[in-house]
MIDOSE-1310 file (N, C-alpha, C; in nm, 2 decimals, decimal comma, always signed):
residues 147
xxxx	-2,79/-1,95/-3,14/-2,64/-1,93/-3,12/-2,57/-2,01/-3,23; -2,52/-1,96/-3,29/-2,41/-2,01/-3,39/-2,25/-2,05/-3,34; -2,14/-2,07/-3,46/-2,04/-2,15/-3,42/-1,94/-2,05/-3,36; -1,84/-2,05/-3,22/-1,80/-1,99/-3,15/-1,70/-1,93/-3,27
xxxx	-1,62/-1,79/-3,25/-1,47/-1,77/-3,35/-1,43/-1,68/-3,25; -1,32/-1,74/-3,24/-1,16/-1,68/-3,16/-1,09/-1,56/-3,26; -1,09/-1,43/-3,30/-1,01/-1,33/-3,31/-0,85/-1,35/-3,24; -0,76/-1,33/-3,34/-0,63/-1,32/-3,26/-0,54/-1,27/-3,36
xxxx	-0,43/-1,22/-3,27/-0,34/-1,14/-3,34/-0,23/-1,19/-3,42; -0,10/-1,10/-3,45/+0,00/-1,18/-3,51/+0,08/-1,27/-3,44; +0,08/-1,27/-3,33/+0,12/-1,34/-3,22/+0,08/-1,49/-3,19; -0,09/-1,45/-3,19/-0,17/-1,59/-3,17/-0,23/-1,58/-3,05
xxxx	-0,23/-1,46/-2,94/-0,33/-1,39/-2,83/-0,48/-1,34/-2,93; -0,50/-1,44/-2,82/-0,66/-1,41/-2,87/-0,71/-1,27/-2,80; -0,76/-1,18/-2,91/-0,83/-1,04/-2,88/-0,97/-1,05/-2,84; -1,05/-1,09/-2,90/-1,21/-1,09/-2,94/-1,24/-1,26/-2,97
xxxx	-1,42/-1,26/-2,90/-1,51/-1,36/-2,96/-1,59/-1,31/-3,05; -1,59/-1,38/-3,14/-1,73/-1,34/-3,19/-1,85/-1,49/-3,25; -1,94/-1,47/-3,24/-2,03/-1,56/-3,28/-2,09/-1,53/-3,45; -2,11/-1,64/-3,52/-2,10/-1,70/-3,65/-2,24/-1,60/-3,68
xxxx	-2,36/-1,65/-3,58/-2,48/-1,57/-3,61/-2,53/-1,44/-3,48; -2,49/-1,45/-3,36/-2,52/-1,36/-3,24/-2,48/-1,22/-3,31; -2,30/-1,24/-3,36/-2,20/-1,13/-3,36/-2,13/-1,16/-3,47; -2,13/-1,16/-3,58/-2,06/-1,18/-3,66/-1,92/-1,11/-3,67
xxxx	-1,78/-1,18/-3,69/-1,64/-1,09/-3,69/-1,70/-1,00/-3,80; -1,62/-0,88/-3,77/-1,63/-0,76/-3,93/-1,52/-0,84/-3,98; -1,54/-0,78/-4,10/-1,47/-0,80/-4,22/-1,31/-0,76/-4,21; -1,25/-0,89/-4,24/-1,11/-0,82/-4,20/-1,01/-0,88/-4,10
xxxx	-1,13/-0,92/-4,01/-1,05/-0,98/-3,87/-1,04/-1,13/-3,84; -0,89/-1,17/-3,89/-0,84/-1,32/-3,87/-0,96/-1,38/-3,71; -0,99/-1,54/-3,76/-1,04/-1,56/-3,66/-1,01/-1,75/-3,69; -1,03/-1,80/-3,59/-1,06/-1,96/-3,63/-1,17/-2,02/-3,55
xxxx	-1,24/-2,11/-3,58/-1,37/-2,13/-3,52/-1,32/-2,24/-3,38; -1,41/-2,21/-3,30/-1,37/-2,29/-3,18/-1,47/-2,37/-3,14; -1,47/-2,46/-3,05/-1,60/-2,53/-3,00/-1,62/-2,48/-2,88; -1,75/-2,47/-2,84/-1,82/-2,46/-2,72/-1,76/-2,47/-2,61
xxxx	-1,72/-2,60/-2,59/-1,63/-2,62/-2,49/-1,50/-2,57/-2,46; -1,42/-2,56/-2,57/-1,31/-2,50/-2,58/-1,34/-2,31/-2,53; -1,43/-2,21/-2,60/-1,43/-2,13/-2,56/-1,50/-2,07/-2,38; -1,55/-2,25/-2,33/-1,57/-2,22/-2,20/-1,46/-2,17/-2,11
xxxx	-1,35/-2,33/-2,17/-1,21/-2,36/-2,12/-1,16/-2,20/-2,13; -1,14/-2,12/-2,23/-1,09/-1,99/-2,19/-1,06/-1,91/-2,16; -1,28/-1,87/-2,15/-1,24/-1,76/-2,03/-1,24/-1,80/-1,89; -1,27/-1,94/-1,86/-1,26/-1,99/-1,73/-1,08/-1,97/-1,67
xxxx	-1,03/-2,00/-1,76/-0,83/-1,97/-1,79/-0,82/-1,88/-1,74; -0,89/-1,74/-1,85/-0,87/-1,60/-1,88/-0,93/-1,53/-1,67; -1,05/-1,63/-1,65/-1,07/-1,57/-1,50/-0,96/-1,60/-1,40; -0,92/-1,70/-1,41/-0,77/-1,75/-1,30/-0,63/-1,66/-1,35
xxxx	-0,65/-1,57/-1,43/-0,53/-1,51/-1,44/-0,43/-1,56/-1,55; -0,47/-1,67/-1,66/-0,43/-1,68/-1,78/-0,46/-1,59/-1,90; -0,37/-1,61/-1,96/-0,40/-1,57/-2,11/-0,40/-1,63/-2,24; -0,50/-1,62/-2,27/-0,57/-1,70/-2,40/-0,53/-1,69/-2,52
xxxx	-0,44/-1,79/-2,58/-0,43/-1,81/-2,77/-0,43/-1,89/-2,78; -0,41/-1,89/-2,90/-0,38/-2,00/-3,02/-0,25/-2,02/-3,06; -0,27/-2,18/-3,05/-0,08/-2,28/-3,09/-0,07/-2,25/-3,25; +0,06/-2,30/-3,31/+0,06/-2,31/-3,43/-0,03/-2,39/-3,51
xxxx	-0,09/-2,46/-3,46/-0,19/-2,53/-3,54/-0,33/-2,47/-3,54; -0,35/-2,33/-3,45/-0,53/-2,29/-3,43/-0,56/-2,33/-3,31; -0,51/-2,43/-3,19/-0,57/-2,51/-3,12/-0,58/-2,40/-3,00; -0,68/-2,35/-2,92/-0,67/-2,28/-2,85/-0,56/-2,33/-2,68
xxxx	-0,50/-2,23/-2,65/-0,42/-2,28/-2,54/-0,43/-2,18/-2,43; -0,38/-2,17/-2,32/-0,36/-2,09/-2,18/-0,22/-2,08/-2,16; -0,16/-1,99/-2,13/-0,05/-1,93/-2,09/-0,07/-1,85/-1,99; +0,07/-1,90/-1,92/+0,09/-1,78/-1,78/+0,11/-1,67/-1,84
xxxx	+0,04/-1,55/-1,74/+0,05/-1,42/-1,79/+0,21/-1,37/-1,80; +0,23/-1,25/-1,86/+0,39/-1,22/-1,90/+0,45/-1,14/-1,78; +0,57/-1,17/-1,71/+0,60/-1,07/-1,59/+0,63/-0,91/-1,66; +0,60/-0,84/-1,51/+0,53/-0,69/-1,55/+0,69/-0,63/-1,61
xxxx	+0,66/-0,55/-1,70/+0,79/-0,46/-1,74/+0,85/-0,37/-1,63; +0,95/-0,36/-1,68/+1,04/-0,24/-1,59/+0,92/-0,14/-1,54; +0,85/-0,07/-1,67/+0,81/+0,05/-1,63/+0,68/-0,01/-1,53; +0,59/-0,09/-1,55/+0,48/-0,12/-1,49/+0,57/-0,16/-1,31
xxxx	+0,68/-0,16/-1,30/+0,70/-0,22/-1,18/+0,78/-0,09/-1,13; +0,80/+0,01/-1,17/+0,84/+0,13/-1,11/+0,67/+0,20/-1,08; +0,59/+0,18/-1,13/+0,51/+0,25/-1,13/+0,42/+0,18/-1,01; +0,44/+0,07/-0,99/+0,41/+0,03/-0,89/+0,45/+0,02/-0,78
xxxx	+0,60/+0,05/-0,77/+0,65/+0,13/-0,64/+0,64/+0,24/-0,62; +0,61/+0,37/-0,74/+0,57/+0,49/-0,71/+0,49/+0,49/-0,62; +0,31/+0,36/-0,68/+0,24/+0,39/-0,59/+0,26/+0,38/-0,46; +0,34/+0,25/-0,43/+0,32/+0,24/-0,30/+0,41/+0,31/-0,22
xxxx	+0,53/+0,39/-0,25/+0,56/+0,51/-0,22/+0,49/+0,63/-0,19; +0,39/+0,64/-0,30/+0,30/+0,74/-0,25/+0,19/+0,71/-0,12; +0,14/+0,60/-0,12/+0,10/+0,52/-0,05/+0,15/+0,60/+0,11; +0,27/+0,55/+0,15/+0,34/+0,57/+0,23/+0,34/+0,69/+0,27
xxxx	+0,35/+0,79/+0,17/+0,39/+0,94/+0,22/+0,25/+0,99/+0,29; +0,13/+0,91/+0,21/+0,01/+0,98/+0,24/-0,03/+0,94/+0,35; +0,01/+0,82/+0,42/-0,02/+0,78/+0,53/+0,04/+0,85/+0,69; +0,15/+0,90/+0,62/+0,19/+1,01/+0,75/+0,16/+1,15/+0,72
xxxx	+0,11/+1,20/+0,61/+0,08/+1,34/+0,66/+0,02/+1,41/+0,73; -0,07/+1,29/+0,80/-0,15/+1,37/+0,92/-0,09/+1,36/+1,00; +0,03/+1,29/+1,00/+0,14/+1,27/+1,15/+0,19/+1,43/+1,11; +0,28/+1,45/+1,00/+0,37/+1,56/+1,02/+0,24/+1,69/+1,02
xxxx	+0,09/+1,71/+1,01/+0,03/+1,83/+1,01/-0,04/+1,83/+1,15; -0,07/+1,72/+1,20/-0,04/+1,77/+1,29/+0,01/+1,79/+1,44; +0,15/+1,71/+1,38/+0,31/+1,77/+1,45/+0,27/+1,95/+1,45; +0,27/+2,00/+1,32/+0,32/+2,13/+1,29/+0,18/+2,19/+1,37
xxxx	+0,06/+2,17/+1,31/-0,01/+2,23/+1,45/-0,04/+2,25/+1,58; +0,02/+2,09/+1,63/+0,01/+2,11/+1,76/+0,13/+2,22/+1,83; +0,29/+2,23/+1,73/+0,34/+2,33/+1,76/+0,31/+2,46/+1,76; +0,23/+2,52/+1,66/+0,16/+2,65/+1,63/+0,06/+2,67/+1,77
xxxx	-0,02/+2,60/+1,81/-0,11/+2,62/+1,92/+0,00/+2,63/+2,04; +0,08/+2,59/+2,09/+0,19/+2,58/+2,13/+0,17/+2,50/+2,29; +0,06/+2,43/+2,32/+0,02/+2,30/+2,45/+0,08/+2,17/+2,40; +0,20/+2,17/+2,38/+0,32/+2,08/+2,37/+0,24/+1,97/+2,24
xxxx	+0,34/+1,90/+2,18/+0,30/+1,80/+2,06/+0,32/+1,66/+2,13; +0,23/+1,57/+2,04/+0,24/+1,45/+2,10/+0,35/+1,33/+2,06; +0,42/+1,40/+1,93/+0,56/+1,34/+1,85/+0,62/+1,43/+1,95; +0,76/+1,36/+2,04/+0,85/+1,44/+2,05/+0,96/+1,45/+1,95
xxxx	+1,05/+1,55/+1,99/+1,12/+1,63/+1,87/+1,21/+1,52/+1,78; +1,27/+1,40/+1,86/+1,32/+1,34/+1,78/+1,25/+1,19/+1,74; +1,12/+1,15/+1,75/+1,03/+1,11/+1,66/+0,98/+1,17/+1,58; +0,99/+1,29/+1,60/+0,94/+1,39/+1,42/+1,05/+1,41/+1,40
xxxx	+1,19/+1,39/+1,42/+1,30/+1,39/+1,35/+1,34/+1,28/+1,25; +1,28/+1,14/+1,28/+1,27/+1,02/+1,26/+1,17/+1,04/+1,12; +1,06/+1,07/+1,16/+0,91/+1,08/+1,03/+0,97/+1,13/+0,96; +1,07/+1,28/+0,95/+1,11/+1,30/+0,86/+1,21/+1,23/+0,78
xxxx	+1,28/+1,22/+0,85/+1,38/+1,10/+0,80/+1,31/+1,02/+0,68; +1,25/+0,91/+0,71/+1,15/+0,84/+0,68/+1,07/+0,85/+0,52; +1,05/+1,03/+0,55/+1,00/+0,98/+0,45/+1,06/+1,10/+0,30; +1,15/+1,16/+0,37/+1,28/+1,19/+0,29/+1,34/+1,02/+0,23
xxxx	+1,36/+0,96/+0,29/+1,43/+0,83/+0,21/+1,31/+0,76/+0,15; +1,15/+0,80/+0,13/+1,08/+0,73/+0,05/+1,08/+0,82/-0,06; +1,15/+0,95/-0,03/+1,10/+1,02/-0,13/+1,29/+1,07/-0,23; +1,36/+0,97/-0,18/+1,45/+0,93/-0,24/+1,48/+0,79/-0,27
xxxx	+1,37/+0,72/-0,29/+1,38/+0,60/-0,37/+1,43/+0,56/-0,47; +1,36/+0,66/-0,59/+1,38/+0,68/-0,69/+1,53/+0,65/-0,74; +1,63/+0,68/-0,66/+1,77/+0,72/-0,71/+1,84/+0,62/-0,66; +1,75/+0,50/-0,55/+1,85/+0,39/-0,52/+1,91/+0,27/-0,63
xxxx	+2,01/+0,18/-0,58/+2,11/+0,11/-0,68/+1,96/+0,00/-0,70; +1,93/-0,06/-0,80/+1,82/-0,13/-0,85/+1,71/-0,09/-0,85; +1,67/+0,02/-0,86/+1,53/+0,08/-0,90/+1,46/+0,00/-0,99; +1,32/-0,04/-1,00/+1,26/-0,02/-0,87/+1,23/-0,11/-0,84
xxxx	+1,33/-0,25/-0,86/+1,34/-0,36/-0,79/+1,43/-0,36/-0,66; +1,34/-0,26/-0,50/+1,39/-0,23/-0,43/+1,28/-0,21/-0,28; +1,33/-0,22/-0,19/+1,21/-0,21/-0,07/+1,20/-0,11/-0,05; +1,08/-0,09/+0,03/+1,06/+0,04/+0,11/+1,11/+0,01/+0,23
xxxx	+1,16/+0,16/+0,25/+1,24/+0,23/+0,40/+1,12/+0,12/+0,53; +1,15/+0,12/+0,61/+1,06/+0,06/+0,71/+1,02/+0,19/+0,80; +0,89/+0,19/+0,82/+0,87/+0,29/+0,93/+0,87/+0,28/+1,00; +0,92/+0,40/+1,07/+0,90/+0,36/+1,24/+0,89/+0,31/+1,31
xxxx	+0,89/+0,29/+1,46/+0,76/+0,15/+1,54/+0,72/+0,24/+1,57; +0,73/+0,40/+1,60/+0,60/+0,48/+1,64/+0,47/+0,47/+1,53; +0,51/+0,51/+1,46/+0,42/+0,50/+1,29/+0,36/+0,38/+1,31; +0,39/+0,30/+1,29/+0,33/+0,14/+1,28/+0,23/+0,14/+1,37
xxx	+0,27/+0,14/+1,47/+0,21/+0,17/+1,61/+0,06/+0,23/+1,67; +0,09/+0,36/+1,58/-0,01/+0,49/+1,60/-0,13/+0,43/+1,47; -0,06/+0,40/+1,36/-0,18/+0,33/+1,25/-0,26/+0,24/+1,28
């Protein structure tokens, strides 16, 4: 095993390891050599949810990760909107079946008036004032309930 090297960008986030004799960096790619110890410290950092560069001097550091952008935090209320919808569509199919067979349903008419409700306003999220730094609708107590 040869001498540890930290790869990093124009920033100073470290991208890649590579080792002196194991893995040599290709040709081309800024690196500073680290110690042993230091590149333990890293990814042990990098496992708790830090992120790993280099200070203006080379000296390897940990930084808290960066909060998620706009888009990554819409996209994660999408999911859990979607989330949401998928979790009652066995409620509304089979509402609509047990009507079709027609030996009464076990939602009455205005608890399936409610479901819908429900998830009409998850599925107008999208267009509320602070998107999509915004809650979800609460469901039901039937819904909660029956899950």
């Amino acid at each position: 095993m040869g001498n540890k090297l930290a790869a990093y960008n124009a920033q100073g986030a470290i991208v890649a390891f590579y080792d002196t004799i194991d893995s040599p960096a290709p040709e081309g790619v800024t690196v500073a050599e680290i110690t042993l110890e230091q590149w333990l410290f890293l990814l042990e950092g990098q496992a708790n949810g830090k992120r790993m560069a280099l200070d203006a001097s080379l000296a390897p550091v940990l930084l808290d990760p960066l909060p998620p952008t706009r888009a990554e935090l819409a996209d994660s209320k999408r999911a859990q909107r979607g989330s949401a919808l998928k979790a009652t569509d066995w409620l509304v199919a089979r509402h609509q079946d047990e009507k079709l067979i027609g030996n009464g349903t076990t939602l009455t008419a205005d608890q399936f008036t409610a479901l819908l409700k429900y998830r009409q306003a998850l599925r107008d999220l999208g267009d509320a004032s602070g998107w999509p730094s915004v809650d979800l609708p609460a469901a039901p107590l039937f819904v909660t309930a029956i899950a």
